[in-house]
C-alpha positions in Angstrom: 0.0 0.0 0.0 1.4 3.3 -0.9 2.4 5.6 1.9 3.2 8.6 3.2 5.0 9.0 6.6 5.1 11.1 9.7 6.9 11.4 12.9 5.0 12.2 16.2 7.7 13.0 19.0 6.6 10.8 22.1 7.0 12.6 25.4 9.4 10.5 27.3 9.7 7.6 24.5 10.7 6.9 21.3 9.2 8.5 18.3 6.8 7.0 16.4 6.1 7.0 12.3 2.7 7.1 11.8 1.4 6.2 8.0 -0.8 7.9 5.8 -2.6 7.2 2.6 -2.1 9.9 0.0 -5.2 11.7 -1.2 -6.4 10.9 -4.5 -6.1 14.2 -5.7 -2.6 14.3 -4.3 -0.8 15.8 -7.2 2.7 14.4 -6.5 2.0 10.7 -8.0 6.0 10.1 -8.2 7.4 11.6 -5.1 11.3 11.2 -4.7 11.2 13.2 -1.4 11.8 16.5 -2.8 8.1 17.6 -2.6 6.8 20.4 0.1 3.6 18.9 0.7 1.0 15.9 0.8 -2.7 15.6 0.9 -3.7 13.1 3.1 -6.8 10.9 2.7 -8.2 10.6 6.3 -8.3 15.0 6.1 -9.8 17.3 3.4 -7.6 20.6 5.0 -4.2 18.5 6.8 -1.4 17.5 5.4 2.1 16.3 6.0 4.3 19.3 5.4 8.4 18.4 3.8 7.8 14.7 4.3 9.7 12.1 3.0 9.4 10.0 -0.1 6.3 7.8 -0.8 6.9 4.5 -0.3 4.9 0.8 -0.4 4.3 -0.5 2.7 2.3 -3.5 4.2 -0.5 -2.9 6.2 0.5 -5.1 9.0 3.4 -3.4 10.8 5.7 -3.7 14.2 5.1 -1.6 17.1 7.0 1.4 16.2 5.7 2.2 13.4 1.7 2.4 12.4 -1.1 3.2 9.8 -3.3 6.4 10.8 -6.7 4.7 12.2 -8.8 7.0 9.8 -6.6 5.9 6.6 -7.4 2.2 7.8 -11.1 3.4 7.8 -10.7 5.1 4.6 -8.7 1.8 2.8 -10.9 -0.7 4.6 -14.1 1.5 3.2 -12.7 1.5 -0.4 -11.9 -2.5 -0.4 -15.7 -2.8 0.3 -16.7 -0.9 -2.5 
């Protein structure tokens, strides 16, 4: 599943990287990391601001890093369909 990433500091713990599923209309199809900006799906006004490259990812991960639960909803909704 295509991805894009983004680190929450954890007060007191490790940081995390929480996953997000581009937006449909996310006009950088090809990112190589050199982009400014994403559109997310779970949000019609957030984003992830200078984030890294788009990359494939399972949707089953390890503890430290995760898939936004609204992106689940949003994949889960469109496997339905």
């Amino acid at each position: 599943m295509l991805a894009v990433s983004e680190r929450v500091s954890e007060f007191g713990g490790p940081d995390r990287v929480i996953l997000h599923l581009p937006a449909v209309d996310d006009e950088c199809d090809e990112c190589v990391g050199d982009c400014v900006f994403h559109a997310i799906a779970c949000s019609s006004e957030y984003g992830i601001v200078l984030p890294s490259p788009m990359c494939d990812v399972p949707l089953d991960l390890d503890h430290s890093h995760g898939w936004c639960v609204d992106c689940l909803a949003v994949i889960a909704a469109a496997a339905g369909s």
